[in-house]
N, C-alpha and C positions, 0 to 999 in steps of 0.2 A: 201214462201215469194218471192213475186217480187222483184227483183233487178237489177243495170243496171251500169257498171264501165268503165271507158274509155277505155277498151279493145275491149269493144261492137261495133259492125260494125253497123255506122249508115242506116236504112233500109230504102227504100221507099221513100227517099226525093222525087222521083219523083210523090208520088199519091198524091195526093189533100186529107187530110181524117183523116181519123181513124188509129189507130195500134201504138205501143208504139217505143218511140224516144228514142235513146241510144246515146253517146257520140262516136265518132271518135277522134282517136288521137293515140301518142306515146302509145308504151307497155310498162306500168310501173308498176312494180308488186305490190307495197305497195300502189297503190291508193284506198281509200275506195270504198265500194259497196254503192251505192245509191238508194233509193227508187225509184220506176218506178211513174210515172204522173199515171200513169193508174193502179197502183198494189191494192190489195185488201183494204187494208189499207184506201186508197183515198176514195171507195167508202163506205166504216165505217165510216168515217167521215162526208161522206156526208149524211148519212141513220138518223145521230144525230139531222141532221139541223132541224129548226123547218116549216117543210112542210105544206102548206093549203091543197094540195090536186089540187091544182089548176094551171092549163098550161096558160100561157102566148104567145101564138105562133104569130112570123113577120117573116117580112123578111127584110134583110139591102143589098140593091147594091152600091159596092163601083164601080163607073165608072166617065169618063171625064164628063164634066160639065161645061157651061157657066155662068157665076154667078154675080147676078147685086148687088155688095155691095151700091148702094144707090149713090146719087149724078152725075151720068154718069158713075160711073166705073166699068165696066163690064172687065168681067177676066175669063180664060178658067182655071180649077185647075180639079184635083178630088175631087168627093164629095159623101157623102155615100143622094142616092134617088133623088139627083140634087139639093142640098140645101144645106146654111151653117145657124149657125148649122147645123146637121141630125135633122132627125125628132127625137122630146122626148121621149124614152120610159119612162113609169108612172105602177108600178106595186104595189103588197102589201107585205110588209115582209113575205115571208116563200113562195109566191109563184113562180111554176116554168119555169124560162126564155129559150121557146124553139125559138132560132133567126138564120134562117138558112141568111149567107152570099153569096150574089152570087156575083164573083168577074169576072166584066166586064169590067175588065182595060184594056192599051193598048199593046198588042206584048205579052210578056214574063210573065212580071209583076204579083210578086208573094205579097199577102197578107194576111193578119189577124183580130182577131178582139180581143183587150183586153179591159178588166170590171175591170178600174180601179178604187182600194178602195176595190172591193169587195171579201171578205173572201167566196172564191165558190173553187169549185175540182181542183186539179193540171189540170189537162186534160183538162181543158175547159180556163183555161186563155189565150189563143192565143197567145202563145209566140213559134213562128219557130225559131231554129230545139229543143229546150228544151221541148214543152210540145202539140205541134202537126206540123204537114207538113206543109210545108207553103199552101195554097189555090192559085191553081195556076188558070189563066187568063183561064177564058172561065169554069170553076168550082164552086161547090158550098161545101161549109159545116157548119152544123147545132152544135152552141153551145147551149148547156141543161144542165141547175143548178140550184140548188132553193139557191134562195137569201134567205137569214133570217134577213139580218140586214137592219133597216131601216136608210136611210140618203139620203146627192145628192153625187152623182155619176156621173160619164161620162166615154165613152167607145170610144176606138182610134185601129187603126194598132198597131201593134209591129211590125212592117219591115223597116228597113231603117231608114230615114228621112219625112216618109210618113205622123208622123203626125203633119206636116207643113205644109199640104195642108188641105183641106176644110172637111176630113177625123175625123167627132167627134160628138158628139152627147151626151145630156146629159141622163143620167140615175138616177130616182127620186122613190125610195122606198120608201111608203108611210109608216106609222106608224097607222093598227088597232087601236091602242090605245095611238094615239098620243097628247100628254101633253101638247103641247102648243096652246095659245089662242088667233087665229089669224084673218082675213077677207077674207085673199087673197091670192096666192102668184105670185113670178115672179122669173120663172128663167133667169137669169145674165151670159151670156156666153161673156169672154174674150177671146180675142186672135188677135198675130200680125200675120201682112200681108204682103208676098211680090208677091205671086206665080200668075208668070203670069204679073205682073206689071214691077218687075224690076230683074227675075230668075225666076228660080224653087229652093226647096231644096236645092237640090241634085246640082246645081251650088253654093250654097253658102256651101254644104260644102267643095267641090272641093277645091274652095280657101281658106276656114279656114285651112284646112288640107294640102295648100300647095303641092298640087297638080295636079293645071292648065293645065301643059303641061308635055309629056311626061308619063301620068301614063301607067302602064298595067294593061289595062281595063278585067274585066271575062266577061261571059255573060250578066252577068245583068246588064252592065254598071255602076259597082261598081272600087273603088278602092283597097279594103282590098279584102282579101279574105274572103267573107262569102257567105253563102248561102240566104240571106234576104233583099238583096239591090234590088233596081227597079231602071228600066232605067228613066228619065225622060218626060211627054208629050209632045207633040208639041204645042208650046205657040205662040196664036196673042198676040204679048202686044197693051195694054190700052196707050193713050197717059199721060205719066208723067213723069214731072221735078224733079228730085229728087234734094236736098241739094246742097250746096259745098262739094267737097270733104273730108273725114275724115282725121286729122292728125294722124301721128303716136304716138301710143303709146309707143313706142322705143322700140317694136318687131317687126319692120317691117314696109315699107313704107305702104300710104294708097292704098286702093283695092275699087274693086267694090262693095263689100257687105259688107265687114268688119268694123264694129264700134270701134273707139276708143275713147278715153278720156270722157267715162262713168263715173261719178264714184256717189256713196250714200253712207252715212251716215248708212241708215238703213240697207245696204248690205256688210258695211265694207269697201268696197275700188269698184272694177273695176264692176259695174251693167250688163251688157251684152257684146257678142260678133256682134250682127249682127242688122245693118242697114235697119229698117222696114220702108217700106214708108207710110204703115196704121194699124192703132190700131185701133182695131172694138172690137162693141157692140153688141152681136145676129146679127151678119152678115152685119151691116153698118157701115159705116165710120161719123163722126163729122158732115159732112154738110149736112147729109140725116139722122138720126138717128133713131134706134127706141123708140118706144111710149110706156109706159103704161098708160091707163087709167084710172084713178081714184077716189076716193071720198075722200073731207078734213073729216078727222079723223077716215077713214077706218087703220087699223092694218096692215101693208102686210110683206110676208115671202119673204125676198129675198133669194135666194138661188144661188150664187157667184162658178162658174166653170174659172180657169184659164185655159184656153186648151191652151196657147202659147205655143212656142218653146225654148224662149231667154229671154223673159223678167217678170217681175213681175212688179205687178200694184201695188199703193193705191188709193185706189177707198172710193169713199165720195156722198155723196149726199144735194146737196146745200141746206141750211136752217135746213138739219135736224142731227138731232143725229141716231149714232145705235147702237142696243144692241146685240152682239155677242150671239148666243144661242145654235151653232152648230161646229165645223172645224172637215173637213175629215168625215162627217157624223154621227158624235159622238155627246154627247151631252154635254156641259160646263156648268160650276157657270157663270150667265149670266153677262157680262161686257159694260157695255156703251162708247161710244168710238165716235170720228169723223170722224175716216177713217181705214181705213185697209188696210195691205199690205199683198198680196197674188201672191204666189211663182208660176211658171209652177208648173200643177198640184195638187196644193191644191183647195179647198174650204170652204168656210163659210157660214154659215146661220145667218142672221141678222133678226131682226125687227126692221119697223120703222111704226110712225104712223104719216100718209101725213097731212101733212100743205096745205092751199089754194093756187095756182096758178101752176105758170110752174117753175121747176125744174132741174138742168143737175146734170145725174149720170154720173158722170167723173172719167174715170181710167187712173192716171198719170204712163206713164212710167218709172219705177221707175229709174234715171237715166239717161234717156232719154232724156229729156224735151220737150217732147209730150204725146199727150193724145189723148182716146178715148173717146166719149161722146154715151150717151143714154139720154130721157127725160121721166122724172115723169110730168105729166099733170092733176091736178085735179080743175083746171078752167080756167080762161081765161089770157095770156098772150103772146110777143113775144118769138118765138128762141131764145134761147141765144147763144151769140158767140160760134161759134164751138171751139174755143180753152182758153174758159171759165175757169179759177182756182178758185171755189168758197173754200172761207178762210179754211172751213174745212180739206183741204187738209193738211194744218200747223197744226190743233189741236190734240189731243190727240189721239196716235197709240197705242194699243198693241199689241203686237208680241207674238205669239204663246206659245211662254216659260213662258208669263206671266201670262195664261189662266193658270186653275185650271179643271179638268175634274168631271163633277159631280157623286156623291159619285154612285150613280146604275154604271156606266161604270169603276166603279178608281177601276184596280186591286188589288191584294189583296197583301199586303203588304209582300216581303218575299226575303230572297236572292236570287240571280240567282245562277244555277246550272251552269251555263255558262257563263265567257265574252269574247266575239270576238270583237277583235280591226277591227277597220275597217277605213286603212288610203285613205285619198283622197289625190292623187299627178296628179302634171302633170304640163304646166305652157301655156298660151296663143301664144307664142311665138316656141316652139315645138309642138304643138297642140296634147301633150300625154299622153290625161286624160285617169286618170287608175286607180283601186283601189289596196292596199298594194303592188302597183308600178307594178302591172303586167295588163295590159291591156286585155280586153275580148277579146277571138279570136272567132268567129261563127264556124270556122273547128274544133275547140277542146271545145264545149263548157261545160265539164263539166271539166277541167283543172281548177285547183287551188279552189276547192269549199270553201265556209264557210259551215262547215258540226255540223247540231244540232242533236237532237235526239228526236224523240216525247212525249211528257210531263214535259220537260224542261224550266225550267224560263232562259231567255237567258236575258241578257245586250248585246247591241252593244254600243262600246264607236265609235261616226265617227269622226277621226281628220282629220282637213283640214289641210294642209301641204302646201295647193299653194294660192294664190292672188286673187283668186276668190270665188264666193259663191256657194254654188251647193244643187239644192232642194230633198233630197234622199228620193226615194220612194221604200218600199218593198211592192212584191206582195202577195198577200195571207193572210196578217195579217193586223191588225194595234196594232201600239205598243204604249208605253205610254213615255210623254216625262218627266223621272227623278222621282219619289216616288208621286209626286201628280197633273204631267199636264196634257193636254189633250191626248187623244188617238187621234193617227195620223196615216194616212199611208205613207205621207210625208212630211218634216220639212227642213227648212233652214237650214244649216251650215256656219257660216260664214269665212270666211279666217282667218287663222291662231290659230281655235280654234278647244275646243274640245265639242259636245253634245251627250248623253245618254239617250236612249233609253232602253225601257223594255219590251219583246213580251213573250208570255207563245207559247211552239211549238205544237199547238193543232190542225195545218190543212196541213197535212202531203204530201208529195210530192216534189219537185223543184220549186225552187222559183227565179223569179229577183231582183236583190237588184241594183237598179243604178239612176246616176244622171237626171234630169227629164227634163234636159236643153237637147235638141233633141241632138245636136251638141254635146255637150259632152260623149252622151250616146254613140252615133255612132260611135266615136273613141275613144270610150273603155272603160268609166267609168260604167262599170256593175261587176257583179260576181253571179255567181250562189248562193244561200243557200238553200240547199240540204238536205236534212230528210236523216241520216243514215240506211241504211237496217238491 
């Protein structure tokens, strides 16, 4: 049996590749042994998967990029092929995704490629230094896995703050023998904007983190000590007027990026940390938006990707209703609703059946009080105002907890072998998100695991401890949320509470367990969960 314990000397950060990733760190003799990404085990699990037989071969280059979101503004980011979104990958349950990355970024710049949602090999999730090298600049490596589960999907970096640039792309496993009875579909990609217009990231976390002046910089142009930061590009900025300044929220005077006096309802208290100057729809802004089009009483699948960084939406679509059918790829008791609100990194699947004329699909930031627009078109009418609130936005939300998971996906009823607490600390103002108070370090990362064992029913209970809301995503599984909700891979917490989770440990390997808000993640609200050897 493959095994691997923080005593293990980390090998080969330097190749771009292959070969198995060990932990560095203190010598401490009672630390457990850990299953390796790569140890037998992984690939038994993967041999179960249910395989077509069939290869799916691309290619994804992540490199700089000029990028015209719509209306005049054009913006220099990174972006995987030259485009935001990425190009869609579209495959079929069970077949196999071979997508060699070539990483054309600028100087040093080390990257990845994660398949978020998707229950595939430890080994191929793209997470440097836990479960491969990082892909260094001017290099390429090939991730291969057979997907089995059908849902929407989207795939980002794990390095840095990287995926706050143009770095994303959706991923849509089709369903053989899929149930529902539709016309169309469209996918719905969400995400805020600053890079290139008013920073990069990697400036905004500088200053969330309180560390403007003075840091000691590594190579990467990082401030922590990790191995997986990128230095920043060289940015023309776009002409733009941003806001008044933000007030403080009595952490701190106001900054350049920094958002304060956010606050929701639906989020509990404080909505985000950082100050976007556009909220985009599949890659435009409100005053240029994009189009679908279509026919009055056609069926269509929207299929809803929040790739932000900071914020969550609810998103509505004027005149109509929708019927929840999907979240995280799963499938729900279908619920009708007017709007939705979706977290960084979750998704939903709606249906709606189009009404006659022109329509704005509008994502309010939640918190914010702005929005992104897109247009439903199925006959003749004006633009609507770009900063449009059609009523729906007020009408009936359900939040995830309230979903019910349909009976083929609802596990089966039974105690956990396991519960791990799983506290979220830290506070706005210290910038020291952490989980059960000990923050991720990338030089030790397998320090402080949450350690399962395979074939175990595990409970995570996640208490929120601090003032904010945080969207927790684990990788490799998706778990169910409390004895009969949906299967999620990741879920809101809201401040000052506690939710429960339920995962069976059936896909063996190292996993990330952390907050999905970028900023957070980056300073530290992660932790390993680790398959015992």
């Amino acid at each position: 049996m493959n095994s691997i314990n923080r005593r293990t000397v980390l090998a080969g950060l330097g190749a771009a590749g292959t070969g198995l990733l060990a932990a560095c760190g203190k010598d401490v003799p009672d630390t457990p042994s850990l299953l390796s990404p790569t140890g037998s085990q992984v690939a038994r699990a993967e041999k179960k998967r249910g395989a077509t037989g069939r290869v799916v071969s691309l290619n994804v280059t992540s490199a700089p990029a000029t990028l015209d979101l719509g209306g005049g503004v054009l913006t220099k980011s990174w972006a995987f092929s030259g485009q935001v979104p990425g190009k869609e990958i579209r495959i079929s349950a069970g077949d196999t995704l071979a997508a060699e990355l070539s990483n054309q970024l600028p100087g040093t710049t080390t990257t990845s490629l994660h398949w978020h949602g998707i229950s595939l090999r430890s080994d191929m999730d793209g997470v440097p230094p836990i479960t491969q090298n990082p892909v260094r600049a001017g290099s390429n490596f090939t991730y291969r896995f057979v997907a089995d589960k059908p849902g929407t999907y989207f795939f980002h970096p794990h390095v840095g703050v990287q995926v706050d640039r143009a770095m994303y792309a959706p991923l849509i496993i089709e369903d053989p023998k899929e149930p529902l009875s539709y016309d169309d579909e469209w996918v719905v990609v969400l995400d805020d904007w600053l890079d290139g217009v008013t920073g990069t990231p990697d400036d905004v976390f500088a200053e969330l983190s309180h560390h403007m002046s003075g840091m000691d910089m590594n190579s990467t142009g990082s401030s922590r000590a990790t191995s997986s930061r990128s230095p920043s590009p060289s940015m023309s900025m776009p002409a733009y007027t941003p806001g008044p300044p933000s007030a403080s929220s009595g952490d701190g005077p106001a900054t350049r990026f920094r958002l304060s006096g956010t606050a929701s309802p639906l989020l509990g208290r404080d909505a985000g940390d950082v100050n976007y100057p556009y909220h985009l729809i599949n890659g435009r802004v409100p005053t240029d938006p994009a189009v679908y089009n279509g026919t009055p009483g056609r069926r269509v699948r929207l299929r809803i990707v929040n790739a932000g960084a900071d914020t969550a939406y609810r998103v509505a679509l004027g005149g109509h209703k929708l019927t929840v059918t999907h979240t995280d790829g799963f499938p729900v008791e279908h619920e009708e609703v007017d709007t939705l609100l979706v977290a960084m990194g979750e998704r939903y699947d709606v249906l709606v059946t189009l009404d006659d004329g022109v329509f704005p699909l509008v994502a309010l930031a939640e918190g914010k009080d702005v929005t992104g627009m897109a247009l439903v078109r199925t006959g003749s009418g004006g633009l609507p105002d770009p900063a449009v609130r059609p009523k729906e936005l007020d009408g009936r939300t359900v939040t995830a907890g309230q979903l019910r998971a349909s009976d083929g996906v609802r596990l089966e009823t039974k105690d956990p072998d396991q519960v791990v607490r799983v506290k979220l600390t830290g506070s706005m103002g210290a910038y020291d998100w952490a989980i059960n108070g000990k923050r991720f370090d990338m030089a030790d990362p397998t320090a402080n695991p949450l350690l399962v064992q395979e074939g175990q029913r595990v409970r995570l209970d996640f208490v929120n401890a601090t003032n904010m809301w945080h969207p927790m995503h684990l990788h490799g599984h998706t778990y169910q949320l409390g004895d009969t909700g949906p299967r999620k891979d990741t879920t809101i917490v809201l401040p000052r509470s506690k939710v429960s989770v339920l995962f069976d440990a059936d896909n063996p390997g190292q996993w990330m367990l952390h907050c999905h808000n970028a900023y957070h993640s980056e300073a530290g609200m992660m932790v390993l969960v680790a398959y015992g050897a």
